[in-house]
C-alpha positions, 0 to 999 in steps of 0.5 A, a space after each residue: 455971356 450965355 445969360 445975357 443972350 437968353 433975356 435977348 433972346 426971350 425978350 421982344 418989342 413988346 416984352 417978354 415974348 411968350 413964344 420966344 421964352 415957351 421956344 427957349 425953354 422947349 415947353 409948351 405955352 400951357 407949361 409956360 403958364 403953369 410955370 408963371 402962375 398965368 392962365 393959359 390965355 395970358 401967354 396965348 392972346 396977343 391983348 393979354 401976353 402985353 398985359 402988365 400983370 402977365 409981362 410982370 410975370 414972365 419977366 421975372 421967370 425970365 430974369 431968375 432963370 437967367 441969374 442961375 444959368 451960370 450955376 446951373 450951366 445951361 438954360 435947361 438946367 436952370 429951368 430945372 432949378 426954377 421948377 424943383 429946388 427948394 430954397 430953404 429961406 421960403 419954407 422949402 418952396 421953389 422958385 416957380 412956387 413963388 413966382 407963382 404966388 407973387 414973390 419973384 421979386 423976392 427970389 430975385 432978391 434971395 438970388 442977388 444975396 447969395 450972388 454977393 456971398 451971402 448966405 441963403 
């Protein structure tokens, strides 16, 4: 299965590894962060990418681009989702919006909804 591969491919001894996901999704560190809601030292200093706050973060990026590949059909195109798809249960925000404020968790149960057949 595609996505299963992709959260092996991001993921490291460590965590998430923020080369091997900023690597995958063909942006830069800095786009990276941004799209976490980190700071640019999070995902570039060895002691911070290992932090709890910024592996939290990049997990559940990670883990919801992971569940839309199916849909989307590729890791791009569910990044693309990630980055610009209002979801109408959050007043139109995206994914990354909310990951961004602290609500990956709920994205990644929104997703798990409409997974089962429910409704968004």
């Amino acid at each position: 299965m595609a996505s299963a591969a992709f959260l092996s491919e991001v993921s490291g001894e460590k965590g998430v590894s923020a080369d091997r996901l900023s690597a995958a999704l063909h942006i830069t560190k800095s786009e990276l962060a941004l799209a976490a809601g980190l700071s640019r030292d999070a995902v570039s200093k060895a002691a911070r990418s290992n932090s709890v706050t910024t592996q939290a973060r990049l997990r559940e990026m990670s883990e919801i681009i992971n569940r839309v590949i199916p849909w989307a059909g590729s890791e791009l195109a569910a990044y693309a989702w990630y980055r610009s798809q209002p979801l109408p249960s959050f007043g139109d925000a995206t994914a990354e919006e909310l990951v961004r404020q602290g609500h990956g968790e709920k994205v990644r149960a929104y997703l798990g909804r409409i997974a089962a057949g429910g409704f968004a």
